[in-house]
C-alpha positions as CSV (number, residue, x, y, z in Angstrom):
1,X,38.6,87.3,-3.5
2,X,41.1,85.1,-1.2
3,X,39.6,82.0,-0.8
4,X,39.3,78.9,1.5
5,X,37.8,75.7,0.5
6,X,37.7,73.0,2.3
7,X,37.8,69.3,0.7
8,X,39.5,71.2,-2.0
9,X,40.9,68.1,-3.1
10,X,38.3,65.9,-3.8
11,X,35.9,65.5,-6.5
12,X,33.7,68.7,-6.7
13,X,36.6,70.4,-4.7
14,X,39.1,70.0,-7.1
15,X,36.7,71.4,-9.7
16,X,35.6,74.2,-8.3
17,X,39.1,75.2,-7.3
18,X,40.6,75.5,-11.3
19,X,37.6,77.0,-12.1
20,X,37.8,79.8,-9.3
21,X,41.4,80.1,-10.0
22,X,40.1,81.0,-14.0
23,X,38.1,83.7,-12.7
24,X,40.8,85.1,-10.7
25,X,40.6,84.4,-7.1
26,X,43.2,83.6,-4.9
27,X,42.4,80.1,-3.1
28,X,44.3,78.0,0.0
29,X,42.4,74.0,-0.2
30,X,42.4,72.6,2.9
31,X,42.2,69.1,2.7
32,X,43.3,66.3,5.3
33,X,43.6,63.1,2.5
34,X,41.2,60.9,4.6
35,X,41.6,57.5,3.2
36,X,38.2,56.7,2.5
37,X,39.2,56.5,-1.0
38,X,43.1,56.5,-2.4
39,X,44.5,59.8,-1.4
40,X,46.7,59.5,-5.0
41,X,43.7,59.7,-6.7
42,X,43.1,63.4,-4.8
43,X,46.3,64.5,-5.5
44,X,46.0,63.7,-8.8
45,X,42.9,65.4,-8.9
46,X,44.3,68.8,-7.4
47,X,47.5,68.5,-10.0
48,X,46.3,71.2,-12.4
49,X,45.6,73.7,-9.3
50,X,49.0,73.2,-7.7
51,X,51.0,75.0,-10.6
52,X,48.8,77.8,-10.4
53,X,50.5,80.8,-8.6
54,X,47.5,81.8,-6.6
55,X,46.9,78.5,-5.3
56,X,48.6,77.0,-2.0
57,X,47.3,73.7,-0.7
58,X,47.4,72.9,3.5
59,X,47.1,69.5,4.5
60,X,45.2,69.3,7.2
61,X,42.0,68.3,8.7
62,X,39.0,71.7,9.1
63,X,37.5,69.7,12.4
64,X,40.8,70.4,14.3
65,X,40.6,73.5,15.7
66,X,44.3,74.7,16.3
67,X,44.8,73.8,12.5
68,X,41.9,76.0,11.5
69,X,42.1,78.4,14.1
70,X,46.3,78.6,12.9
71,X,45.2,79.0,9.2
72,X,43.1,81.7,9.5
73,X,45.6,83.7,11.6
74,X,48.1,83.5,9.2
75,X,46.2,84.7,6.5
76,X,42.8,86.5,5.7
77,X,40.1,84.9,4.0
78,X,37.4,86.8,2.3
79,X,35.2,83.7,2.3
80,X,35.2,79.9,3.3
81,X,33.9,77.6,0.5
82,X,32.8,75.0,2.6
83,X,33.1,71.0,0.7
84,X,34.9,68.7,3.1
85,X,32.4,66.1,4.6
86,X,32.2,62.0,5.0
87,X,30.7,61.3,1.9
88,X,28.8,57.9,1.4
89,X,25.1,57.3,2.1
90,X,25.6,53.2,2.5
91,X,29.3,53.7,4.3
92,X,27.3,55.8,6.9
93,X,24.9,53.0,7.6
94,X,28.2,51.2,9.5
95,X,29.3,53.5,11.1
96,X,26.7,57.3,11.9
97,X,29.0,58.1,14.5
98,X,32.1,59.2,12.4
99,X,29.5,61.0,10.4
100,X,28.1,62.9,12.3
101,X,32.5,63.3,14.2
102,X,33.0,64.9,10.3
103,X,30.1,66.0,9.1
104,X,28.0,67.9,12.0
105,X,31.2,68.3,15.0
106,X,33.3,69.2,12.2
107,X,31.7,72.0,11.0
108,X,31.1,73.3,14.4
109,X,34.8,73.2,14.8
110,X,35.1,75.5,11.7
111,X,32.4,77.7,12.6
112,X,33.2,78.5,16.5
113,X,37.0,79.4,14.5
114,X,35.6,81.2,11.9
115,X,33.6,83.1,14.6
116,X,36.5,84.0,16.7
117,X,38.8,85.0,13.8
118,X,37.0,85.3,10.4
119,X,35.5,85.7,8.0
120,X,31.7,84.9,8.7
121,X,30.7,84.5,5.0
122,X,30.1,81.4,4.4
123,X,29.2,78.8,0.8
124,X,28.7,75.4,2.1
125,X,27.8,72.1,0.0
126,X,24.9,70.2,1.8
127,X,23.5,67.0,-0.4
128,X,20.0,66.4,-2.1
129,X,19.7,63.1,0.4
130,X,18.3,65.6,3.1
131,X,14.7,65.4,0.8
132,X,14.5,61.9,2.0
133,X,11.9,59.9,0.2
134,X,8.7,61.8,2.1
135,X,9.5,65.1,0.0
136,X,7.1,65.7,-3.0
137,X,9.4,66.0,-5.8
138,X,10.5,68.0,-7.8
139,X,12.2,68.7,-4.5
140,X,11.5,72.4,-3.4
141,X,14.2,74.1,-1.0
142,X,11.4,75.1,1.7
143,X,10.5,71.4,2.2
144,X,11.0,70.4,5.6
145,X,13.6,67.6,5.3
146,X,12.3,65.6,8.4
147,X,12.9,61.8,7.3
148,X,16.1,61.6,5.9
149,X,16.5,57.9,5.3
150,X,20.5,57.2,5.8
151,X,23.0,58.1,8.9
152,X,24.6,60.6,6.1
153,X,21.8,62.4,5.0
154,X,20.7,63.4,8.6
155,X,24.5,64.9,9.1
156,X,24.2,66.8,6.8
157,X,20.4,67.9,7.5
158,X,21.6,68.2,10.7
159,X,24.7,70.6,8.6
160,X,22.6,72.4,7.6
161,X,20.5,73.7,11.1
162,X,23.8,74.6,12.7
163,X,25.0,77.0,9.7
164,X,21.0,78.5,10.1
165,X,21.7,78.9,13.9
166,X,25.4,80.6,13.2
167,X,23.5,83.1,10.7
168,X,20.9,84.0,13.6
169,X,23.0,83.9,16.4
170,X,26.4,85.1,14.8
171,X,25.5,87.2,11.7
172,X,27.2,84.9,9.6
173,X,26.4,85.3,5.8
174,X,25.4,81.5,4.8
175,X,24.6,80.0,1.4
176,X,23.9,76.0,1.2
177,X,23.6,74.3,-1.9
178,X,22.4,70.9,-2.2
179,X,23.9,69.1,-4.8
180,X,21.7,66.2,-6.8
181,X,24.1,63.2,-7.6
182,X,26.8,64.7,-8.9
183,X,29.2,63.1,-11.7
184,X,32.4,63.3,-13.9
185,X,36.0,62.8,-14.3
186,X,37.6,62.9,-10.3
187,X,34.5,60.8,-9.1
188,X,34.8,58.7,-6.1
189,X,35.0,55.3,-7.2
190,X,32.2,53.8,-4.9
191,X,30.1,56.4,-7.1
192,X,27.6,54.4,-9.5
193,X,28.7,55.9,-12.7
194,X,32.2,55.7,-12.2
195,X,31.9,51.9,-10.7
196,X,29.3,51.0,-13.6
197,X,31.5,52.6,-16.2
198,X,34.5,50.7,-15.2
199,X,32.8,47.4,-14.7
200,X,31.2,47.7,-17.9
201,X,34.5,48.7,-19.5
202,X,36.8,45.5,-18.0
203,X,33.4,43.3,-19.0
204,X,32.7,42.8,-15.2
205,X,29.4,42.5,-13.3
206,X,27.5,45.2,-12.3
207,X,25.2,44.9,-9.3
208,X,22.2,46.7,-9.5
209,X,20.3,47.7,-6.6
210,X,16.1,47.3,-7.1
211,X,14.4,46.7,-10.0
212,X,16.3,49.4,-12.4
213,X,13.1,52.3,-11.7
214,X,15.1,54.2,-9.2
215,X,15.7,57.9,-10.5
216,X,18.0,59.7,-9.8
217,X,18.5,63.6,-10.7
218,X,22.1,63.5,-12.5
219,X,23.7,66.3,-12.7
220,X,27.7,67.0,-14.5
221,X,30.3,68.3,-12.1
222,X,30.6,71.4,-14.2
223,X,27.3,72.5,-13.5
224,X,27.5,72.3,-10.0
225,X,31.1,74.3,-10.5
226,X,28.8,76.8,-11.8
227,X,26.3,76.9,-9.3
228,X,28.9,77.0,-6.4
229,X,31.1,79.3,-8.3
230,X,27.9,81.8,-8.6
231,X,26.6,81.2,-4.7
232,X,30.3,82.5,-4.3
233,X,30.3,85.6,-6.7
234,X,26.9,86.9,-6.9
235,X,26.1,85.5,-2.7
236,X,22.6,87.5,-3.3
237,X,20.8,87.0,0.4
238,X,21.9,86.8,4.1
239,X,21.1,83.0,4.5
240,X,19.9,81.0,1.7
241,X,19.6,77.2,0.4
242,X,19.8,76.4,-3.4
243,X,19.3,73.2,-5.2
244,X,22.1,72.4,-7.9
245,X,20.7,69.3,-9.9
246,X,20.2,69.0,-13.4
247,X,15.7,68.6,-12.8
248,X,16.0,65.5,-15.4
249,X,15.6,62.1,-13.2
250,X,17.2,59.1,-15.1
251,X,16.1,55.7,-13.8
252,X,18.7,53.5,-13.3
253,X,17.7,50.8,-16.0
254,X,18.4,54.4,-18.4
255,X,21.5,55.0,-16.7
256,X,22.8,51.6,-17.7
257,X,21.3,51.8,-21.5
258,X,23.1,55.3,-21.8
259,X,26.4,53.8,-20.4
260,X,26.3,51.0,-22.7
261,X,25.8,53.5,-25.7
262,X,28.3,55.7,-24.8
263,X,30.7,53.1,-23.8
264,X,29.8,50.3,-27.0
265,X,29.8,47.9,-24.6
266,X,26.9,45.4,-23.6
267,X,26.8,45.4,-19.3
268,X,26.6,41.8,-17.4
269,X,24.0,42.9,-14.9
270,X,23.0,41.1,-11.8
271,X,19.8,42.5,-9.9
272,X,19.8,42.7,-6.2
273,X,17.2,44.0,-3.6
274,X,17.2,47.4,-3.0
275,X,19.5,48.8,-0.3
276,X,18.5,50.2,3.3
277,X,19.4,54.1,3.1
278,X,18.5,55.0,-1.3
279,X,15.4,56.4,-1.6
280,X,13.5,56.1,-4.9
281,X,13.7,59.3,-6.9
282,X,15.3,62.6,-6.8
283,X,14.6,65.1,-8.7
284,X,15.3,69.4,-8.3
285,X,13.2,72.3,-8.5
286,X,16.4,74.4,-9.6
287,X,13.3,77.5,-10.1
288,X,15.1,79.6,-7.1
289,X,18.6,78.7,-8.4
290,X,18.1,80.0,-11.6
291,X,16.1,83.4,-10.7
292,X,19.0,84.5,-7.8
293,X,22.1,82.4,-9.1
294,X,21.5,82.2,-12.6
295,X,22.0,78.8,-12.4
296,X,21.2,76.6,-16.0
297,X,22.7,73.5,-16.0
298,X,24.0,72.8,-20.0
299,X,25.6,69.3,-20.0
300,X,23.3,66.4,-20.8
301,X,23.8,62.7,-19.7
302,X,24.9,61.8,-23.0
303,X,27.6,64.3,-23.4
304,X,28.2,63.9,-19.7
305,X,28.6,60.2,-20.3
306,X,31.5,60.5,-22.6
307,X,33.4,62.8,-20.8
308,X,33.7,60.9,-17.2
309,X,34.5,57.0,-19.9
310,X,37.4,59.3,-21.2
311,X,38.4,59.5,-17.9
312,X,36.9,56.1,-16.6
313,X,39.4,54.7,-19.4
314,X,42.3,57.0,-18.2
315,X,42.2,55.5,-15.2
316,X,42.4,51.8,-16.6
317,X,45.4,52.8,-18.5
318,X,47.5,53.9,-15.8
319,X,46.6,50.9,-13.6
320,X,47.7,48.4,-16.9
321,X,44.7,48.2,-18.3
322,X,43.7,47.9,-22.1
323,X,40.7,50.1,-21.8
């Protein structure tokens, strides 16, 4: 298939775009570099993808229409992988109204464009946040998602009821997936593994939110590449939602054990109260996943671990650090 994915610079983007590439596809990442984190660390992320001959990269932002609507005039797409979004439960505690500029009028930019030019098929990354902390877990995808506790999570709740009003009133073909705390090499740095693995490695402080029994449902980047990846080949209803999460919660006293084995390192650690926006514990009923996308996550949080230090002390390196 040709391709568009949107964020296709960023962490999961990046991802997902060498591994489409390996099956084949032909893919155009449309990414606008917003600077909520170093835009060197996206291009480096979307490095690999660039040399690949069926790969082209457009710098530009999906919520502008004429860039979109430009786009998909010069070229047609067989499908729209949809990542871009404002990412950041705290962050969107400052400041809901850029959330919901990105993450809600955004899309609607993309869709109206997509409805005037094509195509009306449609995989689009929502977030397990939408559960809130009233859903009884493991998290089923026909809970109601009424309380979302953070500015970000109701975006993309909010996400997700456009793209089910496109599919009723527009016939577009919709998949959302709702990915449980995803992690691994390419992670934003404000993400807790990446900024616990690096504190731990340059013998720093790490603040920990709560009294260490917060869960959360961990789940490697490659698993969710699979998940999306099969949403995008297989696409087996009209409209559907999927949970990608790996159905293991991991407190977050665990996580820090597991990062100090992994790492050989013993973490400073300094509690703090727990923060307006987390909720408790997540944890995903991946049941419906794995009958109609044949989804199985395989990496465990050890293995999982390792992987994102190697890359956690990459990243030292090239900054002049002995890691």
């Amino acid at each position: 298939m040709n391709i568009l994915v949107t964020g296709g610079a960023g962490f999961i983007g990046s991802h997902a775009c060498e591994h489409l590439l390996g099956q084949g596809h032909r893919l155009t990442a449309l990414d606008n570099f917003e600077p909520y984190y170093p835009a060197e660390q996206k291009r480096r992320n979307i490095a690999v993808a660039l040399v690949h001959p069926n790969f082209r990269l457009v710098e530009g932002d999906c919520g502008d229409r004429a860039t979109v609507s430009a786009l998909l005039q010069t070229e047609r797409f067989d499908l729209v992988l949809h990542l871009a979004a404002q990412a950041g439960v705290r962050p969107s505690l400052a400041d809901p109204l850029k959330y919901a500029r990105v993450n809600v009028r955004g899309l609607i930019v993309l869709l109206e464009a997509l409805r005037e030019h094509g195509p009306r098929r449609l995989v689009a990354a929502s977030s397990s946040s939408v559960y809130g902390e009233v859903t009884p877990a493991p998290f089923r995808e026909d809970a109601p998602c009424l309380e979302p506790l953070s500015p970000y999570a109701a975006t993309k709740r909010g996400a997700e009821i456009f793209l089910g009003t496109y599919h009723q009133l527009h016939g577009f073909q919709i998949i959302i997936v709702r990915p449980f705390s995803v992690y691994g090499p390419r992670q934003r740095p404000d993400m807790a593994i990446a900024a616990f693995g690096r504190k731990i490695l340059l013998g720093e402080t790490v603040r920990l939110f709560g009294d260490g029994s917060s869960a959360r449902d961990y789940t490697y980047v490659s698993d969710i590449v699979a998940g999306l990846a099969a949403a995008v080949e297989r696409f087996p209803v009209e409209f559907g939602i999927y949970n990608l999460g790996g159905s293991v919660p991991v407190s977050l006293s665990e996580l820090v054990a597991a990062l100090e084995r992994a790492s050989g390192r013993t973490a400073k650690v300094q509690k703090e109260a727990m923060q307006p926006g987390d909720v408790e514990r997540t944890c995903a009923d991946i049941s419906k996943s794995g009958e109609e996308l044949g989804y199985a996550p395989k990496v465990g949080l050890a293995e999982g671990l390792e992987k994102t230090l190697d890359w956690v002390r990459g990243e030292l390196r090239r900054e002049g650090h002995a890691a």
